[in-house]
C-alpha positions as CSV (number, residue, x, y, z in Angstrom):
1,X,75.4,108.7,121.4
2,X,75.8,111.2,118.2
3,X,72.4,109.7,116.7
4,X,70.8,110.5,120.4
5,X,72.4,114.1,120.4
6,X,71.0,114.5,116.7
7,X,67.4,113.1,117.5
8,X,67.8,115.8,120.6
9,X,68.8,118.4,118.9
10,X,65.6,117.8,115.7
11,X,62.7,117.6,118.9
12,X,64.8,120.6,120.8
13,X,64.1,122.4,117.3
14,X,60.1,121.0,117.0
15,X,59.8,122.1,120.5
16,X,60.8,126.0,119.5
17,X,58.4,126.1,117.0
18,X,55.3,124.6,118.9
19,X,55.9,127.3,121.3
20,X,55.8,130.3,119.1
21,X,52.3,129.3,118.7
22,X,51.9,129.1,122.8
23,X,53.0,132.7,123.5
24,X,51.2,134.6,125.5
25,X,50.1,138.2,124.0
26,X,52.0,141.2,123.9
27,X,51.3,143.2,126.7
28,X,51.3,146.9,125.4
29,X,52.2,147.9,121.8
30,X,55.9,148.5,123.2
31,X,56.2,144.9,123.7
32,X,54.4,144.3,120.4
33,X,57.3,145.7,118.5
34,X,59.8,144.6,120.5
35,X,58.7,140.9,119.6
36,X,58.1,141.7,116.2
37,X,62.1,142.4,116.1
38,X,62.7,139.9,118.0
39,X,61.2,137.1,115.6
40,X,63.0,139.3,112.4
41,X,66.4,138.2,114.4
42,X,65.0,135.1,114.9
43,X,64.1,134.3,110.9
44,X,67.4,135.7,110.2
45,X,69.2,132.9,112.5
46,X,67.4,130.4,111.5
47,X,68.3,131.5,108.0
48,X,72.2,130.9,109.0
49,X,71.1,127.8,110.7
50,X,70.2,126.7,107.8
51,X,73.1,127.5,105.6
52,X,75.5,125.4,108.0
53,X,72.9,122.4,107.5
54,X,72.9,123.3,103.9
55,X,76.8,122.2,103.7
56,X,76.9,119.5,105.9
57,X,74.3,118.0,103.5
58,X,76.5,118.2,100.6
59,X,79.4,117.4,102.1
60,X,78.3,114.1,103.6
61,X,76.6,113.6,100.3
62,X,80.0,114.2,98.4
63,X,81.4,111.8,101.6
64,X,78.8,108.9,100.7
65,X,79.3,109.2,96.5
66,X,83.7,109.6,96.8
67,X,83.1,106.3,98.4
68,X,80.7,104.7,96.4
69,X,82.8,105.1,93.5
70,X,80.5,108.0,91.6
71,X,82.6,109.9,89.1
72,X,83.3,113.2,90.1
73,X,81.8,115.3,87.6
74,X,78.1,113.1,88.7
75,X,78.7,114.0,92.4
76,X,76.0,116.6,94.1
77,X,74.1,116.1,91.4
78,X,70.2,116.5,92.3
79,X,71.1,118.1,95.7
80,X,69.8,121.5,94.8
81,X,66.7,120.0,94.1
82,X,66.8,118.1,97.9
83,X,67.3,121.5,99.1
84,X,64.3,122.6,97.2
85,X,62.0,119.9,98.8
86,X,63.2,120.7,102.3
87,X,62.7,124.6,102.0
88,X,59.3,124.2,99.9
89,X,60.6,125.5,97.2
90,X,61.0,125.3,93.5
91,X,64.2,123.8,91.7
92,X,65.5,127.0,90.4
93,X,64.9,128.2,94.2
94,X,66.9,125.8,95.6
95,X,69.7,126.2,93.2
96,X,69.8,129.7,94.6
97,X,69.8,128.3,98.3
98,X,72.7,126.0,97.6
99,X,74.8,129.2,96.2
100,X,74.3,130.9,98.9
101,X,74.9,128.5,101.7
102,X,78.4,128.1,99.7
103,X,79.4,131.7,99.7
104,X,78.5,132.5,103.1
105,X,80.5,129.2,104.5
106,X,83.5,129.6,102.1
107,X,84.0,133.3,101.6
108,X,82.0,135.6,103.4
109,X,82.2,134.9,107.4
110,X,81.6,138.2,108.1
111,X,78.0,138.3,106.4
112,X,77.4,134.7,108.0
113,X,78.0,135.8,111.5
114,X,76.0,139.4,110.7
115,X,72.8,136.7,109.4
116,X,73.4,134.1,112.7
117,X,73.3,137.4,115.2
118,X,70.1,138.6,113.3
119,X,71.4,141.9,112.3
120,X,71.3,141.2,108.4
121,X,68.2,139.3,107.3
122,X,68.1,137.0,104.4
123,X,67.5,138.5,101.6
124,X,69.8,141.8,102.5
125,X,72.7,138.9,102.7
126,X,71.9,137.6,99.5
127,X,71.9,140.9,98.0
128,X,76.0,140.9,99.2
129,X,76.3,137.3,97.8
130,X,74.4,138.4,94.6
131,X,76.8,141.4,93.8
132,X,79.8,139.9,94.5
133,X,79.9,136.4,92.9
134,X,81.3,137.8,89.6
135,X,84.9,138.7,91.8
136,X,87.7,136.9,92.7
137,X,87.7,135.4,96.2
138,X,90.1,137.7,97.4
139,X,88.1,140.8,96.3
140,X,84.6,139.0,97.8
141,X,86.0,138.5,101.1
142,X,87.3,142.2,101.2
143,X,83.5,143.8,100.4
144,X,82.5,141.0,103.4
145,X,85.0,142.6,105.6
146,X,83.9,146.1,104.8
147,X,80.5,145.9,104.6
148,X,79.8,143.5,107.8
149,X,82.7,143.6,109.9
150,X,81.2,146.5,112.1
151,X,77.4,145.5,111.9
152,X,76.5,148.9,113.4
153,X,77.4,150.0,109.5
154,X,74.7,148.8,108.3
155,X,71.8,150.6,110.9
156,X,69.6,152.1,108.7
157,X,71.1,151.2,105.2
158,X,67.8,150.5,102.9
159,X,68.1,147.5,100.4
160,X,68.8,149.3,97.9
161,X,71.3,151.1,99.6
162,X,73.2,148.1,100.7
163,X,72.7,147.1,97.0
164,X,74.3,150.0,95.6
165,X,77.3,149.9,97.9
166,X,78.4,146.8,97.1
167,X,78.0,147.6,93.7
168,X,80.1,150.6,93.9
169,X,82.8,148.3,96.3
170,X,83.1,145.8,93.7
171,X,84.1,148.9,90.7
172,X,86.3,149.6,93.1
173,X,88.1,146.7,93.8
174,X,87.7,145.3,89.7
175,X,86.6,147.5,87.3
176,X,86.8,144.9,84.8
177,X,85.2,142.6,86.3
178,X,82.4,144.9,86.2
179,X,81.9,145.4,82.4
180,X,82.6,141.8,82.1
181,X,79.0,140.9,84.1
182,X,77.2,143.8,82.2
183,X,78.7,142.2,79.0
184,X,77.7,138.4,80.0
185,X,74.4,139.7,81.0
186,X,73.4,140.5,77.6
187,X,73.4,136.9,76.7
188,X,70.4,135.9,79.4
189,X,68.1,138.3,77.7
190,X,64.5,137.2,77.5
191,X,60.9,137.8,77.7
192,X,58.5,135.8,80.3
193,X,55.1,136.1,81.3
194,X,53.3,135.1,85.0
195,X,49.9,135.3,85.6
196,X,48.0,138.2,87.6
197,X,45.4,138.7,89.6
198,X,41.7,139.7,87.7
199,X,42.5,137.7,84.6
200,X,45.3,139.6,83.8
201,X,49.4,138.5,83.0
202,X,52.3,139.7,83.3
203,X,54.4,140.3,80.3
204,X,58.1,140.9,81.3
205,X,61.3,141.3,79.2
206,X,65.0,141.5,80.0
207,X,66.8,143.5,78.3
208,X,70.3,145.4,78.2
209,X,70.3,148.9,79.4
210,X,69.9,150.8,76.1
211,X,67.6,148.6,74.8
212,X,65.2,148.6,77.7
213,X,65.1,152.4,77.9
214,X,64.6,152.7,73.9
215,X,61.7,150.6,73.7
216,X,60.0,152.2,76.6
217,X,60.6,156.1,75.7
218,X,59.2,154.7,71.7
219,X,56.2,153.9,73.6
220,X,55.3,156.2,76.4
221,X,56.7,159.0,73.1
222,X,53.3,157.5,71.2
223,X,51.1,157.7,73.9
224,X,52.5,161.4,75.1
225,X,51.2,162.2,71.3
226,X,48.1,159.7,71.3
227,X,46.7,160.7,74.9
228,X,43.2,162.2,74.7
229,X,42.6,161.2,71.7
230,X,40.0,158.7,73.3
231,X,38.8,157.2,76.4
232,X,42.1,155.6,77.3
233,X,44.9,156.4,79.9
234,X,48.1,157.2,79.1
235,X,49.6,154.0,80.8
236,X,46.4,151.9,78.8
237,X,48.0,153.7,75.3
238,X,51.5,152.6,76.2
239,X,50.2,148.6,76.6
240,X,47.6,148.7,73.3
241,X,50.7,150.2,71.8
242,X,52.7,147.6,72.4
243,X,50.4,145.0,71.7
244,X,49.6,146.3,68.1
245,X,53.6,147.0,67.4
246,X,54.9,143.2,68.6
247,X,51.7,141.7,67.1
248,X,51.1,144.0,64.1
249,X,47.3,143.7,64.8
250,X,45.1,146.9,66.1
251,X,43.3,144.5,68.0
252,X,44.2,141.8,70.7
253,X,41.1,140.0,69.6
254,X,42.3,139.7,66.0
255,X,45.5,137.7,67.3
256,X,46.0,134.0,65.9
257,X,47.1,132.4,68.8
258,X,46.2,129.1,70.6
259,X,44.9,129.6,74.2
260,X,44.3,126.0,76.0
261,X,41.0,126.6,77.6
262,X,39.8,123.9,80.3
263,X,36.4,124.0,81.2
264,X,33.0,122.1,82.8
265,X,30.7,121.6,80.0
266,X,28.6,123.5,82.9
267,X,30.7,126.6,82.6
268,X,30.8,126.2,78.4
269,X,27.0,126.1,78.1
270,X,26.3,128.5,80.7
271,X,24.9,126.9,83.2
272,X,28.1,126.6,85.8
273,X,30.6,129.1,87.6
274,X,32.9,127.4,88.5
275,X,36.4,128.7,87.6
276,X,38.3,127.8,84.1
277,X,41.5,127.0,83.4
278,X,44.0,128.5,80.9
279,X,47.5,126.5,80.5
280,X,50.2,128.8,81.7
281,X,48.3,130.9,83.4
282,X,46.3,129.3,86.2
283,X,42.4,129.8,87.2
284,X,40.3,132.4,85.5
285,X,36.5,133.3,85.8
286,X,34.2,131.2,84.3
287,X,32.5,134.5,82.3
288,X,36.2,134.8,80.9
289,X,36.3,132.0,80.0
290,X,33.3,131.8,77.9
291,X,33.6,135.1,76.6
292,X,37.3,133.9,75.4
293,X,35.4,131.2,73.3
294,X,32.6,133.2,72.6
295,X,35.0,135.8,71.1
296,X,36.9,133.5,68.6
297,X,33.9,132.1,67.7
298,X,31.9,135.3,66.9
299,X,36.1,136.1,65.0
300,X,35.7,133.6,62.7
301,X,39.1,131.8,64.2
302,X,39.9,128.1,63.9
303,X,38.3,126.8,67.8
304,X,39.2,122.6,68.7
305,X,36.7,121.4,71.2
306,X,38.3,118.3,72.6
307,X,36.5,116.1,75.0
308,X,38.0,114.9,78.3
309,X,36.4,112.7,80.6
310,X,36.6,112.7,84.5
311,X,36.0,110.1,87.1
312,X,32.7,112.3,89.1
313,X,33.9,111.3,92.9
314,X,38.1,111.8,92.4
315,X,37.9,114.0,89.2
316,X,40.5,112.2,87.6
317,X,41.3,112.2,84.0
318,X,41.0,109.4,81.8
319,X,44.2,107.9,80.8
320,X,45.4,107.2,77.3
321,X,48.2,104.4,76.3
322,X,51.1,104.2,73.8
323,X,53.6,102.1,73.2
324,X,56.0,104.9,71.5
325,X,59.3,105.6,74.1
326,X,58.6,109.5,73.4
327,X,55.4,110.8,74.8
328,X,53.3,111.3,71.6
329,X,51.7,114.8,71.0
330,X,48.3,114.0,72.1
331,X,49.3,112.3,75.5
332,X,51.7,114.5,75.9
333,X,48.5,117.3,76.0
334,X,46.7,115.0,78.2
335,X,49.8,115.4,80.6
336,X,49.9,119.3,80.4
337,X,45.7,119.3,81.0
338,X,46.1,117.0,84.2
339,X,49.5,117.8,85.7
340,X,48.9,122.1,84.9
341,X,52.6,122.7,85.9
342,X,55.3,120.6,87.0
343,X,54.3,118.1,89.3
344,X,57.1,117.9,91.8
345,X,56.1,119.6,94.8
346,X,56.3,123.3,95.9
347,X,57.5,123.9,91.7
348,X,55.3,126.2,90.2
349,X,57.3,126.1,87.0
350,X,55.7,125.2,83.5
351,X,55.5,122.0,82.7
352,X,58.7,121.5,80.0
353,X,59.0,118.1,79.2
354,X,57.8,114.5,79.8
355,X,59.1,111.7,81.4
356,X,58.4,108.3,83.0
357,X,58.2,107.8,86.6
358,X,59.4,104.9,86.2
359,X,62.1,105.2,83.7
360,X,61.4,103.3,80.3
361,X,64.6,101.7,80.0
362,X,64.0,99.9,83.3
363,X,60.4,98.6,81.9
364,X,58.2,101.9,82.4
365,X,55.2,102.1,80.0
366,X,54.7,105.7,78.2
367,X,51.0,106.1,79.7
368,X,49.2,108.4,81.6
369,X,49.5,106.5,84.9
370,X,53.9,106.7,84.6
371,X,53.9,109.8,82.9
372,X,54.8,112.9,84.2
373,X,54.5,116.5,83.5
374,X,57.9,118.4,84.9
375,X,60.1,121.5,84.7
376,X,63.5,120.5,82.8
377,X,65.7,121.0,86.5
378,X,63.4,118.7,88.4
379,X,63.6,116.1,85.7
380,X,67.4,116.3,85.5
381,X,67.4,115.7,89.1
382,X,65.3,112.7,89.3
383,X,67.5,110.7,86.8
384,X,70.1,111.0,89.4
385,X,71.2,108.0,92.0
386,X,69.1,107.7,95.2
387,X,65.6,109.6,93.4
388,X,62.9,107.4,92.9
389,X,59.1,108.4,91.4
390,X,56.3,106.0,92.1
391,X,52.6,106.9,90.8
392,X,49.5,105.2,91.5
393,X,46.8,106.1,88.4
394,X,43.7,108.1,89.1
395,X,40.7,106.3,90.4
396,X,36.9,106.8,91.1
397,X,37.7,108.1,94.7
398,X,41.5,109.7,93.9
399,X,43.2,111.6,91.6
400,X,46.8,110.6,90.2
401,X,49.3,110.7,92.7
402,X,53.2,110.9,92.4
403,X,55.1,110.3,95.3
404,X,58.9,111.3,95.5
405,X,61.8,109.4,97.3
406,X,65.2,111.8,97.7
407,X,68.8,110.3,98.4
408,X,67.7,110.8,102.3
409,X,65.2,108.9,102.0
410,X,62.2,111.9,102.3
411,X,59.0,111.3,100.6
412,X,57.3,114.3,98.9
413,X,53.4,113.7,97.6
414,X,52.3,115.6,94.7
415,X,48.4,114.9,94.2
416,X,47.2,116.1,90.0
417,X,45.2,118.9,90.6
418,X,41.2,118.8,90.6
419,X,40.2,119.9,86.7
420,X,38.0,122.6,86.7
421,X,34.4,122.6,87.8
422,X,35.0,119.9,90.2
423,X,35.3,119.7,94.2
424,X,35.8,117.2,96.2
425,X,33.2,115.7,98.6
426,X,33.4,116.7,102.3
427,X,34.4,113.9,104.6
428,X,32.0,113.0,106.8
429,X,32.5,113.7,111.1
430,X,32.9,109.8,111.6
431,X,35.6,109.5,108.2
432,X,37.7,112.6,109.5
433,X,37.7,111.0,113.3
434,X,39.3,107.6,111.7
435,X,41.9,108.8,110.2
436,X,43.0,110.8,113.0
437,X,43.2,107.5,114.6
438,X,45.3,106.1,112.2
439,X,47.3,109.1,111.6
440,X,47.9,108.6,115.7
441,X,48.5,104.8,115.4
C-alpha cells in the first residue's frame, strides 16, 4: 500500500508538470502577472518540497548504512553528490543543497514554512541560512523567528536588504561570532578565473576587506593619472595595469605561458571555421584561435604541435595504453583534450584529477577507455559504497561514454564531448522514427 501511495504520489507530481505546459493563455496582462506570481510561489514550494525529500534521503540512507554495519564517520558519504545528480547540478552545488535542506529542517522552521507558502523564494532563504550558520543554534533559531515569523515583514525587503538585516541580527545577538567569520574568512582567499562571452575571461580574486580595496584604489590611482594619455578607457587602463603589474610584462602578448589550443587542421591552416577549443575556458572563434598561434609564432615563443586523431563518423579520440597505476603525463593530457571538464554530468568544474572507472585495485586498466577526467568532489564520491562507473570506449559511430550508477540505483550518461571542428551526422526521418519505437517499447 505505502509503495502504491508513493508511485501515486511521483505520477500526481509528473502530472503537475505536463500541465503547466497545457495552460491556456493569459487572458489580459492582469492575469499575466498574476500567473507570473503565481508560478514564483509555486518554484518556491517546490523548493521546500524539496528540502523535506532532501532529508528523508539521508536519513533512510543513514537508516540502510547503521544497519549495514558502515562505520560512522563513512556514513552519508557521496550523498551530496546524489543530490547533485537529481537537481542537475554540480558537486560543489549539491553540497550547498544538502546544507540547506539541514538548516531549514533542523533550525529554522520559520524560514521553511515562509519557502512552502511561497512568500520567501529560494535563494532569499538561503541568504538567511548563509548569514547565520556561523551562530549557535540558539541564536539561528532566534533571527528565524524575527525575520519570518510575521511573513508580512518581509513585503518589499530587497535581497540585499534581507542580507543586511540578518547580518546586523546576528552582531546583535554574537558579536564575536562575527569577527570570528571575518577572521576565518581570510583563510579561503583565492584568485579564479571563468570564461566569458566574446573570447574573453574572467579573472576574479577574493580577498580580505583591506586588501581588496588597496589593490583596486593602486589601480584605478594609475589610471586617474594615465587616462588620456592614449586611446584607452579608463576602465581598459585599470586591466593593462594590472596585467603588466602581476605579470611584470607591458605586453599580454610577451607572457610565457602555455595555452592548450584544440583545433581542426581545417581551422589551423585556414581553410575551416569551425570553433576552437582552449582547456579551461571553453569554445573560442576559429580566427582567435589562429591568431593565438599565429601570435606566438610571429613572438618567437616555444609552440608544441601535437597530433590527435579522431574517428570521422563519432569524433572520438584515439586511445592510448599504460600499464603504470598513475595516469602518466601524456594520457593524462589525452584525458583533459577528450573529457574538457569533469565528466560526471551537470559538473562544469575543471577537470582535477584522474581516475579509473573501474577502480584499478579491482582489475581496471589505466587506459583511455577506464579513465576518467573528474573534479576532486565527484571522484571522492564515486569511491563510496553503492557508486558504480561503467564506460564503453569511443567507436567509429560513438564517442566515449560514461555511465553512472548512485546508491538508488539512478543512471546518469555523460557522453565525451565532440572535439572541435566536428558535427555529428543528422539522423535520417526513417532512423529518428525507430527509435521512437523502441524508446515506446
Amino acid at each position: 500500500m505505502i509503495e502504491s501511495a508513493n508511485h501515486a504520489a511521483a505520477r500526481a507530481l509528473q502530472s503537475f508538470l505536463s500541465s503547466l505546459a497545457d495552460l491556456p493563455a493569459a487572458s489580459d496582462e492582469a492575469d499575466a502577472v498574476n500567473r507570473i506570481a503565481l508560478l514564483e510561489s509555486i518554484k518556491a514550494g517546490c523548493a521546500a518540497a524539496q528540502v523535506v525529500e532532501t532529508m528523508r534521503l539521508e536519513e533512510l540512507r543513514l537508516q540502510a548504512q547503521t544497519q549495514a554495519g558502515v562505520p560512522t564517520a563513512r556514513r552519508g558519504r557521496g550523498l551530496a553528490a546524489e543530490v547533485a545528480l537529481a537537481r542537475r547540478a554540480s558537486g560543489s552545488t549539491g553540497g550547498r543543497h544538502l546544507g540547506f535542506a539541514r538548516a531549514l529542517m533542523r533550525e529554522m522552521p520559520y524560514t521553511r514554512a515562509a519557502l512552502a507558502a511561497g512568500v520567501l523564494t529560494e535563494w532569499r532563504a538561503t541568504i538567511l541560512v548563509r548569514e547565520t550558520a556561523h551562530l549557535t543554534r540558539t541564536d539561528r533559531e532566534e533571527i528565524d523567528r524575527r525575520l519570518c515569523a510575521d511573513v508580512s515583514s518581509l513585503d518589499g525587503l530587497g535581497d540585499r536588504a534581507l542580507d543586511a538585516e540578518a547580518k546586523r541580527l546576528a552582531y546583535e545577538l554574537d558579536p564575536q561570532a562575527v569577527v570570528d567569520r571575518h577572521t576565518l574568512a581570510t583563510s579561503d582567499r583565492r584568485v579564479s578565473t571563468r570564461p566569458a562571452p566574446d573570447g574573453m575571461v574572467r579573472l576574479s580574486a577574493l580577498l580580505p576587506l583591506t586588501a581588496g580595496i588597496s589593490v583596486y584604489a593602486t589601480l584605478k590611482r594609475h589610471a586617474d593619472a594615465t587616462v588620456g594619455a592614449d586611446e584607452r578607457t579608463h576602465s581598459q587602463v585599470m586591466a593593462d595595469a594590472l596585467v603588466e603589474r602581476v605579470t611584470g610584462v607591458s605586453s599580454v602578448d610577451q607572457i610565457p605561458v602555455a595555452v592548450n589550443l584544440v583545433v581542426s587542421d581545417e581551422v589551423l591552416l585556414g581553410s575551416g571555421s569551425a570553433a576552437a577549443q582552449v582547456a579551461g575556458h571553453g569554445p573560442i572563434p576559429a580566427a582567435i584561435g589562429r591568431a593565438i598561434v599565429q601570435t606566438a609564432v610571429d613572438a618567437n615563443a616555444r609552440t608544441t604541435l601535437r597530433r590527435i586523431y579522431t574517428a570521422p563518423a563519432s569524433g572520438a579520440l584515439v586511445a592510448m595504453d599504460s600499464a603504470a597505476r598513475l595516469f602518466p603525463a601524456g594520457l593524462a593530457q589525452f584525458l583533459d583534450t577528450r573529457d574538457q571538464g569533469c565528466r560526471i554530468p551537470y559538473c562544469d568544474n575543471p577537470i582535477g584529477e584522474h581516475d579509473h572507472a573501474q577502480p584499478h585495485a579491482d582489475g581496471g586498466k589505466t587506459t583511455a577507455a577506464n579513465g576518467l577526467g573528474m573534479c576532486r568532489s565527484h571522484n571522492r564520491a564515486k569511491q563510496n559504497p553503492g557508486w558504480y562507473v561503467a564506460t564503453r570506449d569511443g567507436t567509429r559511430t560513438a564517442r566515449h561514454t560514461a555511465t553512472v550508477t548512485t546508491p538508488t540505483g539512478h543512471t546518469h550518461v555523460s557522453h565525451a564531448p565532440p572535439p572541435p571542428g566536428h558535427h555529428d551526422p543528422e539522423d535520417s526521418a526513417v532512423e529518428r522514427r525507430v527509435r521512437e519505437w523502441l524508446n515506446a517499447a
